[in-house]
C-alpha positions as a Python dict, from the first residue, in 0.01 Angstrom:
ca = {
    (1, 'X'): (0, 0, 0),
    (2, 'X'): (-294, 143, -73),
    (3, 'X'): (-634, -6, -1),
    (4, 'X'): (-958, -26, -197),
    (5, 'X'): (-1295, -131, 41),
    (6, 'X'): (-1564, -301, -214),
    (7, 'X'): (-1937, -270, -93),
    (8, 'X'): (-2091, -529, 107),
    (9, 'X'): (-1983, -889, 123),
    (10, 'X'): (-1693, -835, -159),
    (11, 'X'): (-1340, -865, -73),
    (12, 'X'): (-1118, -577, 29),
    (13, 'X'): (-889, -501, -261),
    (14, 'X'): (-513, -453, -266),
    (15, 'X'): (-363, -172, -450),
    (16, 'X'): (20, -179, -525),
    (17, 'X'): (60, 196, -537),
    (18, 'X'): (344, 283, -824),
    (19, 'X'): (337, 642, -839),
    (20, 'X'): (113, 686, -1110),
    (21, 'X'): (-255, 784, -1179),
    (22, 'X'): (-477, 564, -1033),
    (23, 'X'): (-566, 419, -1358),
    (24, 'X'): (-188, 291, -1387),
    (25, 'X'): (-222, 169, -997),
    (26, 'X'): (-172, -187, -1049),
    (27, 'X'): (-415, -476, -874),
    (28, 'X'): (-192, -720, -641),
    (29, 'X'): (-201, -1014, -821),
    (30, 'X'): (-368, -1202, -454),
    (31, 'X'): (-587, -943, -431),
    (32, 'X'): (-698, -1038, -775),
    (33, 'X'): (-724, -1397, -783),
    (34, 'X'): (-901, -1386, -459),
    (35, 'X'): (-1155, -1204, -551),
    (36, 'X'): (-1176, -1345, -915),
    (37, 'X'): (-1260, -1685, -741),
    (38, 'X'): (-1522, -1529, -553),
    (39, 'X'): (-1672, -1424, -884),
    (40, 'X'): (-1640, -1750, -1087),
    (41, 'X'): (-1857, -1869, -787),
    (42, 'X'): (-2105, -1658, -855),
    (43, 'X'): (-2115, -1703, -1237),
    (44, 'X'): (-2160, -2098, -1147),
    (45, 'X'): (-2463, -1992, -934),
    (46, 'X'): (-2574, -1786, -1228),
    (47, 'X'): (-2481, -2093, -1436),
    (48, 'X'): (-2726, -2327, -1244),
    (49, 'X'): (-3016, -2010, -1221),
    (50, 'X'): (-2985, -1975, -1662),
    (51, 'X'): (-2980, -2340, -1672),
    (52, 'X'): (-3315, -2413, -1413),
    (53, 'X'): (-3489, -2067, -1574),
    (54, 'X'): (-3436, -2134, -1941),
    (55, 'X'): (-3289, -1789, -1936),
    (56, 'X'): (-3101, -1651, -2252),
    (57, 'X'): (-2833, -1426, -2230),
    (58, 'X'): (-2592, -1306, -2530),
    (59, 'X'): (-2259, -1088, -2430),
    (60, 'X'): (-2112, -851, -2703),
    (61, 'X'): (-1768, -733, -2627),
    (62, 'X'): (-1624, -483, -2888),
    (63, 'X'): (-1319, -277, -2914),
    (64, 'X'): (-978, -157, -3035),
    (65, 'X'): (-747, -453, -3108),
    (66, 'X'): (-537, -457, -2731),
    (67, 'X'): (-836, -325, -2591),
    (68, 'X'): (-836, -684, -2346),
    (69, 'X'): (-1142, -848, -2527),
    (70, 'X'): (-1000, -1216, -2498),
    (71, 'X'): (-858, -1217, -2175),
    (72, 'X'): (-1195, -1085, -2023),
    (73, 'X'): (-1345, -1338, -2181),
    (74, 'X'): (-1158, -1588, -2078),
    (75, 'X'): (-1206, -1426, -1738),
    (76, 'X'): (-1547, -1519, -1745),
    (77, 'X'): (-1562, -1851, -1881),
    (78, 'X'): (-1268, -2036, -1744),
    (79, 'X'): (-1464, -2152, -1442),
    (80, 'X'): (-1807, -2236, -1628),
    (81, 'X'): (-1951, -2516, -1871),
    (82, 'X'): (-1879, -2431, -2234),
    (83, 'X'): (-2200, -2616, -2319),
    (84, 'X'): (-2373, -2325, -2092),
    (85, 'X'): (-2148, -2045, -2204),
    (86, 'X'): (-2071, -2057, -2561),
    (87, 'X'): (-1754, -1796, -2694),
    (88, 'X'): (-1853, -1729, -3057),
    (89, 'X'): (-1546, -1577, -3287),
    (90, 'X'): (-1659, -1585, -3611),
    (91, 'X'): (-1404, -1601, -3884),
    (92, 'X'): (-1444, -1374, -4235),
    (93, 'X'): (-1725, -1441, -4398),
    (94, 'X'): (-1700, -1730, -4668),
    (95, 'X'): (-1855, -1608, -5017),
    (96, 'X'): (-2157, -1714, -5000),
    (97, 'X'): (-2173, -1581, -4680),
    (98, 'X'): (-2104, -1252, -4868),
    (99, 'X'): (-2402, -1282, -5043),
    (100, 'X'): (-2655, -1288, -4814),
    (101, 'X'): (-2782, -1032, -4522),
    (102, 'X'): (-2515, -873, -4348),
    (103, 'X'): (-2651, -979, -4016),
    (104, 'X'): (-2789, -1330, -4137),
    (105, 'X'): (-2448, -1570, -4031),
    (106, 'X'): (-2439, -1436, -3644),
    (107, 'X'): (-2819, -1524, -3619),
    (108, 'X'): (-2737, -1907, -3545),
    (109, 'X'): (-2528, -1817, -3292),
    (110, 'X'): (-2776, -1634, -3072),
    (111, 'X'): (-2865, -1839, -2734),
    (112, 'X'): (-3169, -2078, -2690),
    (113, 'X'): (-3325, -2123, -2341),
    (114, 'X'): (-3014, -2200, -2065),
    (115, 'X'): (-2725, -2068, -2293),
    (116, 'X'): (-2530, -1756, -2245),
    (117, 'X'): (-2352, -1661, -2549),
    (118, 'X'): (-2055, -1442, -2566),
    (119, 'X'): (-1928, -1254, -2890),
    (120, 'X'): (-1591, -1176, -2912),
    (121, 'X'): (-1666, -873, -3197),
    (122, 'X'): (-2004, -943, -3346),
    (123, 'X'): (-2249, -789, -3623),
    (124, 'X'): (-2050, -477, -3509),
    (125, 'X'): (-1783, -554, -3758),
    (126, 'X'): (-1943, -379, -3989),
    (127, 'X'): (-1927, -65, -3787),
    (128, 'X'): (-1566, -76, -3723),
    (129, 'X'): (-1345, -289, -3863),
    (130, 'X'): (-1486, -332, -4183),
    (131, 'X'): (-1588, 55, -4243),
    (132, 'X'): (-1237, 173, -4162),
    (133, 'X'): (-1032, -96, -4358),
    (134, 'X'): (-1267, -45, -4614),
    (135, 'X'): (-1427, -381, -4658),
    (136, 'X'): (-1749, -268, -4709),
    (137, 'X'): (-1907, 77, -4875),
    (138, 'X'): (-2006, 357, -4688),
    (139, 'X'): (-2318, 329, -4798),
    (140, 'X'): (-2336, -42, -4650),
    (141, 'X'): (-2191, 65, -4365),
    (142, 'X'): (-2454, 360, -4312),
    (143, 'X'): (-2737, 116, -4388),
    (144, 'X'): (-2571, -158, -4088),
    (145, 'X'): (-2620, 170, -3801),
    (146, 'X'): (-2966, 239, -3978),
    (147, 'X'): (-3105, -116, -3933),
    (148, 'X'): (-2905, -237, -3657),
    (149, 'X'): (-3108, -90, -3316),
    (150, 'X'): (-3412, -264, -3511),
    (151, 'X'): (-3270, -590, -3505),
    (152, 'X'): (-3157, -576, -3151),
    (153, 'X'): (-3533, -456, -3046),
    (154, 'X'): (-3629, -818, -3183),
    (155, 'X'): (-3357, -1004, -3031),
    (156, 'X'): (-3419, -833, -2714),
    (157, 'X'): (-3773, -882, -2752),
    (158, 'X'): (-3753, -1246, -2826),
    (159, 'X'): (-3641, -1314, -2463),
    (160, 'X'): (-3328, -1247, -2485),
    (161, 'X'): (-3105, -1050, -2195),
    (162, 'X'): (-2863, -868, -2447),
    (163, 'X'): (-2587, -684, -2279),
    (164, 'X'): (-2284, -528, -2502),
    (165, 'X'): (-1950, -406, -2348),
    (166, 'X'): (-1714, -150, -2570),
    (167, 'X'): (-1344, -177, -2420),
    (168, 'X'): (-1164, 151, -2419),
    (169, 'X'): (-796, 144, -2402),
    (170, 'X'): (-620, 448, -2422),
    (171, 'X'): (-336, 476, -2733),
    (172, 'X'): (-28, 448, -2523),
    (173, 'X'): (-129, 135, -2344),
    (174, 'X'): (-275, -25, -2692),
    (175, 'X'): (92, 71, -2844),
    (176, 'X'): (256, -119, -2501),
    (177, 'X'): (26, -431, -2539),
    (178, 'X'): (66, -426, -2888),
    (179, 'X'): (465, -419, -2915),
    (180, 'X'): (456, -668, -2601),
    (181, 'X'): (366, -904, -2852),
    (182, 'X'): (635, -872, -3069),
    (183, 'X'): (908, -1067, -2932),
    (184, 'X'): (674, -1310, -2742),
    (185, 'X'): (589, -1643, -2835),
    (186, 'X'): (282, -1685, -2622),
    (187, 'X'): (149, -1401, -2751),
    (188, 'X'): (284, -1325, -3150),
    (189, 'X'): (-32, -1535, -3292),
    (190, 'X'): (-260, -1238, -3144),
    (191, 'X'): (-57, -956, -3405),
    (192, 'X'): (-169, -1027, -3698),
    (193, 'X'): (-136, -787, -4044),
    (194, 'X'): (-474, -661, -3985),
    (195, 'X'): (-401, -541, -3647),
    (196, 'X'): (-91, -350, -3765),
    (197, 'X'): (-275, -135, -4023),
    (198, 'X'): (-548, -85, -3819),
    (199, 'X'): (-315, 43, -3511),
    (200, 'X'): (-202, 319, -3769),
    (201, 'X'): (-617, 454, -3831),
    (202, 'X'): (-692, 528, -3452),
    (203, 'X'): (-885, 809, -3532),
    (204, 'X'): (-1083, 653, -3781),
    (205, 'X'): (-1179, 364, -3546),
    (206, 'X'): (-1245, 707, -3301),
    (207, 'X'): (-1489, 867, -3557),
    (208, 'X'): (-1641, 450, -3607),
    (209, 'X'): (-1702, 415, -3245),
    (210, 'X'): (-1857, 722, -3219),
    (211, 'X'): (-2126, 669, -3512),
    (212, 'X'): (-2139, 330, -3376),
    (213, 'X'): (-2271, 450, -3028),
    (214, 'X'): (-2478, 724, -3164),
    (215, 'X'): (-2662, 468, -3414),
    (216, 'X'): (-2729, 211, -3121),
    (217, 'X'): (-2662, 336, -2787),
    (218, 'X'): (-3012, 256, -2726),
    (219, 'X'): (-3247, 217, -2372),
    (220, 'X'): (-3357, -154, -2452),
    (221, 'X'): (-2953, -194, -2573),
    (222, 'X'): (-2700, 26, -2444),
    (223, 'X'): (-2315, 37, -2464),
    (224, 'X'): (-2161, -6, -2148),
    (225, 'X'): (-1808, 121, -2152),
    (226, 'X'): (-1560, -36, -1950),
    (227, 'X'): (-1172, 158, -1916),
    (228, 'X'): (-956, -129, -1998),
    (229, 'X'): (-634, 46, -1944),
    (230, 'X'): (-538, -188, -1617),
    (231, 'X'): (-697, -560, -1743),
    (232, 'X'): (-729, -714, -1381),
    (233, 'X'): (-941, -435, -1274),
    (234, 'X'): (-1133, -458, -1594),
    (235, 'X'): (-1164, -796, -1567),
    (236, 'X'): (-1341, -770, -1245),
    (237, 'X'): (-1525, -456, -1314),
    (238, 'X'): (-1715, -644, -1610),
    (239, 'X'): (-1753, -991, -1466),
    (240, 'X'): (-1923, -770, -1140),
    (241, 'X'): (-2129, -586, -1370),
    (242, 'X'): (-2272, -860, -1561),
    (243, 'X'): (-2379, -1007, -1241),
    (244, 'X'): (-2554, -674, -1134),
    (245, 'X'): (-2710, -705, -1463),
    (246, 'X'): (-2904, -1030, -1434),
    (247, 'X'): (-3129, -1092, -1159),
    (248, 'X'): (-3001, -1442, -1098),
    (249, 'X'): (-3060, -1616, -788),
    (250, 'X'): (-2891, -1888, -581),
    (251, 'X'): (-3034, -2268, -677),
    (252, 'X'): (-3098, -2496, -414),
    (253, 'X'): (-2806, -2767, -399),
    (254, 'X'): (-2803, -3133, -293),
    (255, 'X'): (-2599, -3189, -71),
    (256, 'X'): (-2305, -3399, -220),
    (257, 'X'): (-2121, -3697, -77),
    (258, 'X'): (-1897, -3931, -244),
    (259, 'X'): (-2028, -4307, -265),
    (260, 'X'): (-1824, -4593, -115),
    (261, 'X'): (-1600, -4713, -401),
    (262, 'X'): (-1636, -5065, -500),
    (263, 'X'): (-1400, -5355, -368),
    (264, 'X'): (-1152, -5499, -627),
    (265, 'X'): (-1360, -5824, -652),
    (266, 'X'): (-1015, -6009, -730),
    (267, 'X'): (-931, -5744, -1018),
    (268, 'X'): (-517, -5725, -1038),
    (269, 'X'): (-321, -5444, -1199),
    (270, 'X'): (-196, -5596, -1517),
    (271, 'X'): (161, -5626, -1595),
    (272, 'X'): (155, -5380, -1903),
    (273, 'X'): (389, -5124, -2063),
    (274, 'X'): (171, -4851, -2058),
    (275, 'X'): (357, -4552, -2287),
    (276, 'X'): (420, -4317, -2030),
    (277, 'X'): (528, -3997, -2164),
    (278, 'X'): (824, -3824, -2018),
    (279, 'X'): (883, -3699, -1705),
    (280, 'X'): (1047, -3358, -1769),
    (281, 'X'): (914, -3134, -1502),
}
């Protein structure tokens, strides 16, 4: 076993050394979960501070399909209120959403004072998926990267904390997750027809990202990269970042005791046949 010492007051990691790069090192699964509930605790603390500060905070996560968008996101939000974190997945745009400016439909969606709102893919759409598969014109595409560092200079200067996370996954692992989901029922919704022609254009989605970063890489909105290639480290890695990113603090708490439950006051349990459902397990 090899060992991994975080900074400070974070847990001490286990590696399960396999032999291979340290990028294919895998997390021990305790290791994990023990310090992924040490996180979730902090991102109700944050919870509470975005909540008492009227603080607005929207998440972009982008990527190559199999990059690990959805689980980190679940990562993050599986602890939290969904009224305080909001996932937004928008599906394809309806016509007359077609009709009107490109960026218009995931304005709605932005956070008002004590939301955080995460984007699982975004405006970005336009710079990726929708270039390569060729659902918009190169010229439309061209004019997205031209206008789209404006609009997140208003959004960010409107109040809001805007942080956006690209998920690189290397080809071989994409092909692994990707064929994973093949003959498994949990997980054969997630391959859909898109996904399979899109596996085939990596290189477009290469020469995409790389536009993409040069047209809005920018100081008051950069592109944080995160390597996805082992998902419980990634997990981590981005739910520890986004906490380094916000300069939350701790709330004051009540302290919290449960009141005496009320006598029955003569109440009986009826005689009813409640529908119980099946006891298999």
């Amino acid at each position: 076993m090899a060992k991994a010492k975080k900074r400070g007051a974070e847990a001490e990691l286990v590696v399960e050394s396999t032999g291979q790069p340290d990028d294919d090192q895998k997390l021990s699964r305790k290791s994990y979960e023990e310090e992924l509930s040490r996180l979730h605790a902090e991102l109700v603390a944050l919870q509470e501070w975005v909540i008492a500060t009227g603080c607005k905070i929207c998440i972009v996560f982008e990527g190559r399909d199999g990059a690990g968008k959805g689980g980190a996101i679940k990562a993050i939000t599986e602890r939290v209120s969904p009224r305080v974190f909001r996932v937004v997945a928008l599906p394809a745009p309806t016509n007359r959403e077609k009709t009107q400016m490109y960026v218009q439909r995931y304005l709605p969606h932005l956070p008002a004072a004590g939301e955080v709102v995460i984007f699982d893919r975004s405006w970005y759409n336009r710079a990726g998926v929708e270039r390569v598969m060729g659902f918009c014109t190169e010229e439309q595409a061209e004019s997205f990267l031209h206008a789209v560092p404006l609009v997140e200079r208003a959004i960010v200067g409107s109040g809001i904390i805007l942080i956006k996370y690209w998920l690189e996954v290397s080809a071989e692992e994409q092909t692994r997750r990707l064929e994973s989901r093949i003959n498994d029922g949990r997980k054969i919704w997630k391959l859909t027809d898109m996904d399979l022609k899109s596996y085939s254009r990596w290189y477009d989605y290469s020469r995409a990202r790389d536009d993409m970063f040069t047209a809005s890489d920018t100081d008051y909105a950069p592109w944080s990269v995160v390597n996805s290639n082992n998902k419980r480290r990634a997990r981590l890695n981005i739910i520890r970042d986004l906490l380094d990113r916000i300069p939350y603090e701790h709330m004051p708490r009540k302290k919290v005791k449960l009141p005496e439950r009320q006598k029955a006051g003569g109440y009986r349990q009826p005689d009813y046949p409640y529908r119980y459902i099946p006891e298999r397990y």
